[in-house]
C-alpha positions in Angstrom: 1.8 -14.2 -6.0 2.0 -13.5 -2.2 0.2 -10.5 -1.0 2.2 -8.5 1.6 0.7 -5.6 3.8 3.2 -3.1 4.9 2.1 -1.1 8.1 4.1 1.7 8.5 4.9 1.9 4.9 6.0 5.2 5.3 8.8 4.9 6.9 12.4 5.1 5.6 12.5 1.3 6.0 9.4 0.4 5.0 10.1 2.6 1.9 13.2 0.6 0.8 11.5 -2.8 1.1 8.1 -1.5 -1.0 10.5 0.1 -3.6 12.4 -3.8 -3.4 9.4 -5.3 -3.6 7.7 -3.3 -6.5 11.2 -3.6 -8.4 11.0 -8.1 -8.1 7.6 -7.8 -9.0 6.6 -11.5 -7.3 4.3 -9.8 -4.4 1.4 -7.9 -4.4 1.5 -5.1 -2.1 -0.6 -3.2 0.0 0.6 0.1 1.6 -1.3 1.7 5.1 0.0 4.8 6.5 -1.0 7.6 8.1 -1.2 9.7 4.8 -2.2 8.0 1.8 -0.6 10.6 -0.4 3.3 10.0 0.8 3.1 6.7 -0.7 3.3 8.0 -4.4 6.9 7.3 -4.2 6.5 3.9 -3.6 3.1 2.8 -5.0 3.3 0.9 -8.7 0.5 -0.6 -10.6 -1.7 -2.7 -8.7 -0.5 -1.5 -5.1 -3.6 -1.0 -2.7 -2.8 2.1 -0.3 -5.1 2.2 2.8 -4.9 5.5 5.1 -5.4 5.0 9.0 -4.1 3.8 11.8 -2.7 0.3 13.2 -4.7 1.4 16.5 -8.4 1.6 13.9 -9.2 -1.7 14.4 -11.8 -1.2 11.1 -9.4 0.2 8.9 -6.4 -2.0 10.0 -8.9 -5.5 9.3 -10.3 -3.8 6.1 -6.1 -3.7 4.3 -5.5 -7.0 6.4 -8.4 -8.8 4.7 -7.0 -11.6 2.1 -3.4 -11.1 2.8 -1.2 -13.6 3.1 1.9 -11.8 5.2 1.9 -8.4 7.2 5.2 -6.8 7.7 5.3 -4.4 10.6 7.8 -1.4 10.7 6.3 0.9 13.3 7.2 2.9 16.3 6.0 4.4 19.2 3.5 2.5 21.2 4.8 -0.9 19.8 3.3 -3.2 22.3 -0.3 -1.5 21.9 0.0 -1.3 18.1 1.2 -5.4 18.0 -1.5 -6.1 19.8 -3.6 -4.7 17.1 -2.1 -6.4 14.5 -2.5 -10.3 16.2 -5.9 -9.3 16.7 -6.9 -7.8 13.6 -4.8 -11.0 12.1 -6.9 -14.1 14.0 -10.0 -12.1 13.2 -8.6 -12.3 9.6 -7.1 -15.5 9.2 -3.6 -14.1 8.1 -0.9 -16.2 9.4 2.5 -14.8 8.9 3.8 -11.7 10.7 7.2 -10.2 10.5 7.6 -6.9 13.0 10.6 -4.5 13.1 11.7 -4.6 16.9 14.8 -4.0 17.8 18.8 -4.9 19.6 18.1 -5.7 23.6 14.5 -7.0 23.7 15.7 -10.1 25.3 18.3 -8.6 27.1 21.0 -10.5 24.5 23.5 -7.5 24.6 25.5 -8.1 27.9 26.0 -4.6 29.7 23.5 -2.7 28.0 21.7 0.2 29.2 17.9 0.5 28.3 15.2 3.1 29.7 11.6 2.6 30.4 10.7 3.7 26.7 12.2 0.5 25.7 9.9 -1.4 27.6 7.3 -1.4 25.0 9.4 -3.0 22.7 9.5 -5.7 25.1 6.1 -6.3 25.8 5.7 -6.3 22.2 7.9 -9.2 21.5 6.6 -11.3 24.2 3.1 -10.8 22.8 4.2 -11.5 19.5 6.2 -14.5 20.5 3.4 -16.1 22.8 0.7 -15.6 20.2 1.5 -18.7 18.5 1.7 -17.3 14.8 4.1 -17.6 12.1 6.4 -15.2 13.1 9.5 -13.1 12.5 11.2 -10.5 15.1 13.9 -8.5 13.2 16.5 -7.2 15.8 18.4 -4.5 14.0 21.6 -2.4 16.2 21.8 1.3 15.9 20.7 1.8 12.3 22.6 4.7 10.1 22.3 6.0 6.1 25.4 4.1 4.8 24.6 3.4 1.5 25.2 -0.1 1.6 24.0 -3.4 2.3 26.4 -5.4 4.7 25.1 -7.6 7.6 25.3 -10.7 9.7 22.4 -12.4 10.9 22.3 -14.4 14.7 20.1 -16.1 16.4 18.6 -15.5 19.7 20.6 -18.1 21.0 23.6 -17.0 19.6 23.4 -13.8 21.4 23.9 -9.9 19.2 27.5 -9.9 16.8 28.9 -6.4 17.0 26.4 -4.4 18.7 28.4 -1.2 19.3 28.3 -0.5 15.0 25.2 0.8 13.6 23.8 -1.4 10.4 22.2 0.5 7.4 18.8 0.3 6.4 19.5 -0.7 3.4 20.7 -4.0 4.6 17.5 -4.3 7.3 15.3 -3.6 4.0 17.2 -6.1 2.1 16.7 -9.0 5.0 13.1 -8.3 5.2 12.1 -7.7 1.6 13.7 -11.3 1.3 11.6 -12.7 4.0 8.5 -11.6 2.5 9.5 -13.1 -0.8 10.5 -16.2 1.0 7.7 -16.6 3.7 8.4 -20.0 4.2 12.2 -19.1 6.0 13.0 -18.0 9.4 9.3 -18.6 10.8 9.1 -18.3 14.6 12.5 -16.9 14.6 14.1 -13.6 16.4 17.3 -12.5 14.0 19.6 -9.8 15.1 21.1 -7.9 12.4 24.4 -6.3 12.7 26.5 -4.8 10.5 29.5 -6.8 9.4 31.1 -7.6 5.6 32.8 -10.4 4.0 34.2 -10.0 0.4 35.1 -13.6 0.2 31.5 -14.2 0.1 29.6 -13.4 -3.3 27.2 -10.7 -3.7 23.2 -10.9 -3.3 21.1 -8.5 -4.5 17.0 -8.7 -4.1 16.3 -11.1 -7.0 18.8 -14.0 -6.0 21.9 -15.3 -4.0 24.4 -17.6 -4.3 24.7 -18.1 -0.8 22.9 -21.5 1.1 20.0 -20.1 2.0 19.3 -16.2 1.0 18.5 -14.0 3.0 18.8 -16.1 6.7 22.3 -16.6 7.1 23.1 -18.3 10.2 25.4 -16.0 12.3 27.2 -15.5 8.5 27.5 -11.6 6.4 26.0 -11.1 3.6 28.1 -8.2 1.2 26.7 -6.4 -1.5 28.8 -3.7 -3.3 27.2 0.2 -3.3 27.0 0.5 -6.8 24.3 -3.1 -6.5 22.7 -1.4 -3.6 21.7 1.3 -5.7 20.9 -0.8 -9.0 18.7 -2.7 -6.2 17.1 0.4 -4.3 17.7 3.1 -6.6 15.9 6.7 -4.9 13.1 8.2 -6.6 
């Protein structure tokens, strides 16, 4: 059974893939966030929930200790907070890292406008990248509340499909919670993830696809109907 930290697990992301998580029942989780108590929702049997923060290097090594994956959905100071997490993970000896960042930190979206607020998002994939761990980048665009899951995957070679159409949460949930049931796939990768549907292809949910490989298609949709969605991340 992998063991899976969520930092962040508060947030509406980081809720979805817990609650996706919990629902497979092949991981063992543990929650950290800021308050312990907002993590009733998502908590089953058996899930650890540490309160602190990513920036406490003794709390954030005290959830990180025997885990074998750390999924990263934060914001704010990004770049500070990932270098938290590589060094609270080499003084661990956890090896697999998959961060939320986000559309534009390697400047694959021809024409677009980014502040200096962005710039921490940058720094943070660069660290992340140069550290030399089994990593994952996810790259979502503009993210809405559609109640769906519908999205392509690229490459950072392949540069960003559809950038100007916001993807759901849902379907950036449902990429990660398959990466950290599938640990093995997309390591030392950075994967856009855009919204885009295809009802000649058949519908995944959490547990299983018939697609090639599930969960990392190669510049390809992935489609799964509302009414699965919601069988997959029913709300509390």
């Amino acid at each position: 059974m992998t063991k899976v930290l969520i930092l962040g697990a508060n947030g509406q992301i980081a809720r979805l893939v817990a609650r996706a998580l919990r629902e497979d029942g092949s991981a063992k989780m543990t929650l950290f966030l800021r308050d312990a108590t907002r993590a009733l929702a998502t908590a089953g049997d058996g899930t650890r929930v540490y309160e602190g923060d990513v920036l406490d290097p003794i709390m954030l090594e005290a959830a990180m200790d025997g885990q074998d994956l750390v999924y990263a959905s934060l914001s704010g100071a990004v770049d500070r907070q990932a270098e938290a997490i590589l060094a609270a993970m080499a003084r661990t000896g956890v090896g697999r890292l998959i961060f939320g960042s986000a559309m534009g930190v390697h400047d694959e979206v021809p024409g677009m406008s980014l502040g200096s607020g962005f710039a921490p998002h940058r720094r943070a994939a660069a660290l992340i990248e140069e550290a030399g761990i089994a990593h994952t980048l996810l790259r979502p665009a503009w993210l809405s509340d559609a109640e769906e899951i519908a999205y392509g995957v690229t490459h950072r070679e392949d540069g960003f499909g559809n950038p100007d159409e916001p993807v759901s949460r849902r379907s950036v949930a449902d990429l990660a919670a398959r990466l950290c049931l599938n640990p093995d796939r997309a390591v030392r990768q950075s994967l856009g993830i855009h919204r885009a549907t295809d009802p000649a292809r058949p519908s995944c949910t959490i547990g299983g696809c018939e697609a090639a490989d599930p969960g990392m298609p190669h510049g390809a949709a992935v489609k799964t109907s509302l009414e699965a969605g919601r069988k997959a991340h029913h709300r509390s």
